[in-house]
C-alpha positions in Angstrom: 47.7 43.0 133.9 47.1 39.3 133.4 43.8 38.6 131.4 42.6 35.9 129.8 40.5 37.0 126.6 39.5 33.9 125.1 39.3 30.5 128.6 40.0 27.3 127.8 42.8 25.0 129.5 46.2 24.3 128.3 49.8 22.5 129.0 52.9 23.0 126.6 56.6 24.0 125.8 56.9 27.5 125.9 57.8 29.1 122.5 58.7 32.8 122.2 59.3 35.0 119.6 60.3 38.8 119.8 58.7 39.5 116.4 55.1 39.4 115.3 53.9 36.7 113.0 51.6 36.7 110.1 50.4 33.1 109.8 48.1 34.2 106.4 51.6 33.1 104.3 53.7 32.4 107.5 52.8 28.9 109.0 51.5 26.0 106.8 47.9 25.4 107.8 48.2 21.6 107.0 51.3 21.2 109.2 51.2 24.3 112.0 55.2 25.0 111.3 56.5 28.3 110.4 57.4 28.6 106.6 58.3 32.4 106.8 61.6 32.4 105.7 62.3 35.6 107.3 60.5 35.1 110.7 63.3 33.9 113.9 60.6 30.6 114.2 61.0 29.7 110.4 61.0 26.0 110.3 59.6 25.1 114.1 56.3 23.6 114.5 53.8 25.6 116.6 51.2 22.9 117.7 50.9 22.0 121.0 53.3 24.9 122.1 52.5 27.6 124.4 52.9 30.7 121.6 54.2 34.4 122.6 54.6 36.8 120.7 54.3 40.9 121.2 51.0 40.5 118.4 50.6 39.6 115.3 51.2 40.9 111.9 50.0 40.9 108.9 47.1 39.6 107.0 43.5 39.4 108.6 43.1 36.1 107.0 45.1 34.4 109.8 42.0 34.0 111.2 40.9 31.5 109.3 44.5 29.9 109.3 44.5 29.3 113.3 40.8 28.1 112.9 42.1 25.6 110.5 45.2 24.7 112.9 42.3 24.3 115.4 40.4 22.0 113.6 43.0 19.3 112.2 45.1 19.2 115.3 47.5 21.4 114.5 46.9 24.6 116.2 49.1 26.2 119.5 48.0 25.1 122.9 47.6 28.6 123.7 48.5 32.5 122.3 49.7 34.3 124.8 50.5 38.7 123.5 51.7 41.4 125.3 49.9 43.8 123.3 46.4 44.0 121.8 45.8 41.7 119.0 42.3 40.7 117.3 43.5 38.8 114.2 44.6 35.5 116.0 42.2 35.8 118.7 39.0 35.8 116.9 40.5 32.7 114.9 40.0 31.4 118.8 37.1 32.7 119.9 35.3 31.3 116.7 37.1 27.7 116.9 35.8 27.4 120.3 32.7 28.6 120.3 31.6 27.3 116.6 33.3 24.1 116.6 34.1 23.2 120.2 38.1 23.3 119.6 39.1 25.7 122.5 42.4 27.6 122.2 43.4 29.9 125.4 44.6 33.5 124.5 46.3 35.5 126.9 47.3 38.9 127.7 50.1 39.7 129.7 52.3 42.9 130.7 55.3 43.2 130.1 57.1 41.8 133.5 54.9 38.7 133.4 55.2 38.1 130.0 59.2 38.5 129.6 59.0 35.8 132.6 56.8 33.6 130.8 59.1 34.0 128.0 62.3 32.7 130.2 60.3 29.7 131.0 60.4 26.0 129.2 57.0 25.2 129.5 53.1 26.5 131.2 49.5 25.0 132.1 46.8 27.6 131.6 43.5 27.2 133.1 40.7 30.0 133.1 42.1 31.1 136.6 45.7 30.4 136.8 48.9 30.2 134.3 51.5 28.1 135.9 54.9 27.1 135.4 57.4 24.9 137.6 58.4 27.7 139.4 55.6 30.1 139.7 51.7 30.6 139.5 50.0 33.7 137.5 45.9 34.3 138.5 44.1 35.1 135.6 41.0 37.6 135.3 38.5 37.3 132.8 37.1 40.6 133.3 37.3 43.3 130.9 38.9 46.6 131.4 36.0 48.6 131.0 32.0 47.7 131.0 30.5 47.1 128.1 26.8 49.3 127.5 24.9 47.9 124.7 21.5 49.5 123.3 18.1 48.1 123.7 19.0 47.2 120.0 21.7 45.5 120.8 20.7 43.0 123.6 17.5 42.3 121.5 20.1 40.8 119.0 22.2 39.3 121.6 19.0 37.9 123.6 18.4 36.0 119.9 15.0 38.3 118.9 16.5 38.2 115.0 17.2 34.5 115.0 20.3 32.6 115.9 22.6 33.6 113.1 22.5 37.6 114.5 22.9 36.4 117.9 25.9 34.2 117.1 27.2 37.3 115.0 26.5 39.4 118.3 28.0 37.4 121.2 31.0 37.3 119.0 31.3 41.2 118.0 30.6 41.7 122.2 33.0 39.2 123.1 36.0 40.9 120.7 34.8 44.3 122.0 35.4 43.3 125.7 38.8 42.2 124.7 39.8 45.4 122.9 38.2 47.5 126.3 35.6 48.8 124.2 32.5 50.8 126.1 30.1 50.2 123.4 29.2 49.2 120.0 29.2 51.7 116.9 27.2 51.6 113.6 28.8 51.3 110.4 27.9 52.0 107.0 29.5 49.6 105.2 31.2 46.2 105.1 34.2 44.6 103.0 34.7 41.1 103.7 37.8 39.4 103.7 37.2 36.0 104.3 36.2 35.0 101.1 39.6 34.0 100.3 40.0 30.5 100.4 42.9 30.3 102.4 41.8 26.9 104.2 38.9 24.7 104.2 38.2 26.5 107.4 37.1 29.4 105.9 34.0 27.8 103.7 33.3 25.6 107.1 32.3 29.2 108.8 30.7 30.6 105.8 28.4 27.4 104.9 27.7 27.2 108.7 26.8 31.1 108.4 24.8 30.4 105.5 22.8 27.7 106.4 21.8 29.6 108.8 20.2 32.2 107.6 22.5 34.6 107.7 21.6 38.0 106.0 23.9 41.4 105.6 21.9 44.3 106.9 24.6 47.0 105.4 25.9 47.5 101.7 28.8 44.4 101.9 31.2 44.1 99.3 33.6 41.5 98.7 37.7 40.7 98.6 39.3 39.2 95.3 38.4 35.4 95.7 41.0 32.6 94.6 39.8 32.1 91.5 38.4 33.3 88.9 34.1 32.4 89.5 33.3 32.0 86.0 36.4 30.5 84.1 38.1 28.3 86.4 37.1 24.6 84.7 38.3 26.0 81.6 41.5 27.6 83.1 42.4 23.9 84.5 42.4 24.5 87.8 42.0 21.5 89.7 38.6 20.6 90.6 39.5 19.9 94.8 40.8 23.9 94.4 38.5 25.5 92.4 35.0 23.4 93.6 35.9 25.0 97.5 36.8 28.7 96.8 34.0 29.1 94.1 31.8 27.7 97.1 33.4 29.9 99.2 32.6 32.8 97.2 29.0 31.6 96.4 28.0 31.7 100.5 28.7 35.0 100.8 26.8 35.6 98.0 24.1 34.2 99.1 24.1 35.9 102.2 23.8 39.2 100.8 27.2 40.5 99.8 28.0 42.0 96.5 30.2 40.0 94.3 32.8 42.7 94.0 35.5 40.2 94.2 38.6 43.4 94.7 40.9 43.8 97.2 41.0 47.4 96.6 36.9 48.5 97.5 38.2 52.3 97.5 38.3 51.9 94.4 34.9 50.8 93.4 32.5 54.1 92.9 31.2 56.1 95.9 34.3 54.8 98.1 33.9 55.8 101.5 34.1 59.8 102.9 36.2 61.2 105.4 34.9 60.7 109.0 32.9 57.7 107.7 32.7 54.7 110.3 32.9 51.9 108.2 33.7 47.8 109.0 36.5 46.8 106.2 39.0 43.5 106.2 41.8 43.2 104.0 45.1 44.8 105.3 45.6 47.4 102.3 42.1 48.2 101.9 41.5 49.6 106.2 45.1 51.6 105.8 44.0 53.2 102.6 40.7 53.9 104.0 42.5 55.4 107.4 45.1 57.0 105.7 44.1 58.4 102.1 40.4 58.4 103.1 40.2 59.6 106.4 37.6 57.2 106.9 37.8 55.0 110.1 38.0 51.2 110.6 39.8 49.4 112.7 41.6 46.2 110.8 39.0 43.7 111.1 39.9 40.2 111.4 38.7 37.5 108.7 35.2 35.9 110.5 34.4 39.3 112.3 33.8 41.3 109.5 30.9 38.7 108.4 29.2 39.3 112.4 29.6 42.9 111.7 28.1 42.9 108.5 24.8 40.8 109.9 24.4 43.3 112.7 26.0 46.5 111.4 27.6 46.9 114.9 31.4 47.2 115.8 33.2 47.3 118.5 34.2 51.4 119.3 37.7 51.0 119.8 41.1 51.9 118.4 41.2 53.9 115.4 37.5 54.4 115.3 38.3 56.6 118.4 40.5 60.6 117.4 42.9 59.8 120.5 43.9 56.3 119.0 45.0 58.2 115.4 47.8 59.9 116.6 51.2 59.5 115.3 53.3 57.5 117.8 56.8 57.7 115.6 57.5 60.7 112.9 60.2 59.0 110.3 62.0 61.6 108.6 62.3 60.1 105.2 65.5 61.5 102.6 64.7 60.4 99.4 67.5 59.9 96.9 68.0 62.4 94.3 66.6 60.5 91.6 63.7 57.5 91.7 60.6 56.2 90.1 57.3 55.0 91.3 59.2 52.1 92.7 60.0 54.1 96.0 56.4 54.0 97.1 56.5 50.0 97.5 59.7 50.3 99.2 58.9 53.3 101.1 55.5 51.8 102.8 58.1 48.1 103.4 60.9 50.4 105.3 57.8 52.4 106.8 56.5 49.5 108.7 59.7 47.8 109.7 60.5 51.5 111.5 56.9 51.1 113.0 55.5 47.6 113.3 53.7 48.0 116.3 52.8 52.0 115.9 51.1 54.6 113.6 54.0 56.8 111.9 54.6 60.4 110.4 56.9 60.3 107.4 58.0 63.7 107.0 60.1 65.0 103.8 57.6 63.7 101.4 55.8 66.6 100.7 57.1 67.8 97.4 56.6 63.8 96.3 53.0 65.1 94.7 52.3 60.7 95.6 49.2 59.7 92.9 46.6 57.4 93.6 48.1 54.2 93.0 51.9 55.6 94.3 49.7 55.8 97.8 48.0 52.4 97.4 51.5 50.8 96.7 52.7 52.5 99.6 49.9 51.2 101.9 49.9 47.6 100.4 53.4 47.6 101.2 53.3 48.9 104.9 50.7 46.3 105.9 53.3 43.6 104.7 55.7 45.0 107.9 53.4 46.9 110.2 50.3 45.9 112.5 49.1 49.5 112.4 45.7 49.9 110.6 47.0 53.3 109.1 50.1 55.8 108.7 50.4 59.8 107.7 52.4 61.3 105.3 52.9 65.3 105.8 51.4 67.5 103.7 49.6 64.4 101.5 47.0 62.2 103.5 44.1 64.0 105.3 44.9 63.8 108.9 48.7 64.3 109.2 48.0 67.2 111.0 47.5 65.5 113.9 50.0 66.1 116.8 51.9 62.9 117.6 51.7 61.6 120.7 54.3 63.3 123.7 56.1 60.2 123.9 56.5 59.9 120.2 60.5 59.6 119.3 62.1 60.1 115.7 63.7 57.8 113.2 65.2 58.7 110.0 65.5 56.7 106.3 68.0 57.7 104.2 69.1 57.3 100.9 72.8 55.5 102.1 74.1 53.8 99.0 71.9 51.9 96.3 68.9 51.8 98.8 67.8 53.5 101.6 68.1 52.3 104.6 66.9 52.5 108.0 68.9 54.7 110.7 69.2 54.6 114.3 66.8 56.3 116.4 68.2 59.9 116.1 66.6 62.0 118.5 63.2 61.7 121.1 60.1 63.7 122.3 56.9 65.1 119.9 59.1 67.9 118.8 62.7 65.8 117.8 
């Protein structure tokens, strides 16, 4: 499999990482280098450079950090994953298609990509990756066709205005990408981009706005970087607050409420198990999957605005029952005494045993977790894991579910002050 999801062309050094990044608090967007202190690229500057990486990690609001690396220069010739990834590639799609700064995005298994990785540096065209040594064609055609409604290509074809048809090529062009065979309603929407992360992200909204833009679903809103009312008088500095209150104030006026939380299960009527509902912020969709038992797949920032306009998403991942599984159970041995401060820790150690995967932890089920022990424990899996959701046995709604046949086992256990993660101990669904 070599597929390009987003064309455009592209020559650079080759720079690979084995982890995922999370460039929402990992790369400067003023600079492009890596300011994660933890990540193997801390301190290396990722413009111009060919990027790989397994996926991302982390917060949806990288988004609208690689759309502000796009637009002042700073931004990776090209992002190249072995694995699905929609957060960094719809900061792409939209820098190229809204503000005519293309960025390649590739997807490659894993022989070509661990070749790629060996090399020093790549030229990318919509047909070809080459390197000194080698040349890679490239297909631009989805895994699976995509079958909208009669609905769907009246909104695509521009019969609601330009705004919904912007909205709609870019929902089609992410569901193509993810292999999606259609589009799904929702019922509701939580945006994420309202943070003001960059000036990027009130670029896209006041373009949005200006253009008309109007939710068609009940759309609620993330915690903003400020406070709307109060910031003058708090003294925050005029070139800070001026932006994100204008930030805020776009999607306001494009319909969403002004719910300014990063926690929207907690707001009355939260969502009901089996619900198919659009939601952004990392802690918000694995509460939602986890506690809920509602279904959203981690929106990236930008997306969750086209979604909201045309109350469409793409049907893919954890929308779908055989994408819910469990893919590694984690026995977990808690120590003999602890507080509420396990949960934190638990969901951190949680999503370094399964950044790429949906776990099982097992050996909580005389925990009796409350409502803000399992939103710690979300919060803080999100911070280590790309998986839009975990089960815990005998808590969360769906950890009945078999795990997958190639699932394997790991174990946390209470080894001295802390716990800590163990070896792989033993393989297959049964351990």
């Amino acid at each position: 499999m070599a597929h390009i999801i987003v064309p455009a062309a592209a020559q650079g050094a080759v720079l690979a990482s084995s982890e995922g990044l999370s460039f929402w608090g990992g790369v400067d967007p003023a600079t492009g280098k890596v300011i994660d202190a933890h990540h193997p690229l801390c301190g290396q500057s990722l413009a111009g450079k060919i990027l790989l990486m397994p996926t991302s990690r982390g917060s949806c609001t990288g988004s609208g950090v690689l759309l502000e690396l796009a637009l002042n220069g700073h931004a990776p010739a090209a992002l190249v994953f072995r694995e699905a990834e929609d957060i960094l590639t719809l900061g792409a799609l939209i820098a190229g298609k809204m503000f005519d700064k293309p960025l390649a995005v590739l997807r490659l298994g894993t022989e070509d990509y661990d070749l790629l990785a060996k090399s020093r540096s790549a030229r990318i065209t919509p047909e070809m990756l080459s390197t000194d040594d080698w040349d890679l064609p490239l297909s631009d055609r989805p895994a699976r066709a995509l079958h909208l409604t009669a609905e769907d290509q009246a909104m695509l074809d521009g019969a609601e205005g330009k705004a919904v048809q912007l909205a709609m090529e870019i929902t089609c062009t992410m569901a193509r990408g993810q292999g999606a065979e259609r589009l799904v309603d929702v019922t509701r929407v939580h945006i994420d981009g309202c943070i003001y992360a960059s000036p990027a992200n009130l670029l896209f909204a006041q373009t949005m706005a200006d253009m008309g833009s109007k939710v068609r679903v009940p759309t609620t809103m993330n915690a903003i970087s400020v406070d709307h009312g109060n910031w003058r008088d708090q003294g925050v500095p005029p070139d800070f607050g001026l932006p994100a209150s204008r930030l805020a104030d776009a999607y306001v006026t494009m319909g969403a409420r002004p719910s300014f939380t990063c926690a929207p299960y907690q707001l009355p009527a939260p969502p009901e198990r089996g619900e198919f509902i659009a939601w952004s912020e990392s802690n918000a969709v694995i509460y939602a999957n986890s506690v809920l038992g509602a279904r959203t797949v981690k929106h990236p920032d930008f997306l969750d605005l086209c979604i909201a306009l045309t109350a469409r998403a793409p049907l893919s991942g954890v929308y779908l029952e055989e994408h819910r599984a469990p893919r590694r159970v984690i026995e977990v041995e808690l120590p003999a005494q602890y507080d509420e401060a396990i949960w934190p820790m638990l969901g951190w150690l949680a999503g370094q045993a399964a950044p790429d995967r949906i776990p099982l932890l097992r050996g909580l089920e005389g925990a009796a977790p409350n409502e803000d022990d399992l939103k710690a424990l979300c919060a803080a899996f999100g911070t280590t894991s790309a998986a839009p959701m975990l089960h815990v046995a005998g808590i969360t709604p769906e950890a009945d579910l078999p795990p997958v046949a190639e699932a394997d086992t790991v174990r946390l256990t209470a080894d001295g002050p802390a716990p800590r993660l163990a070896a792989v101990q033993r393989r297959g669904r049964d351990g």
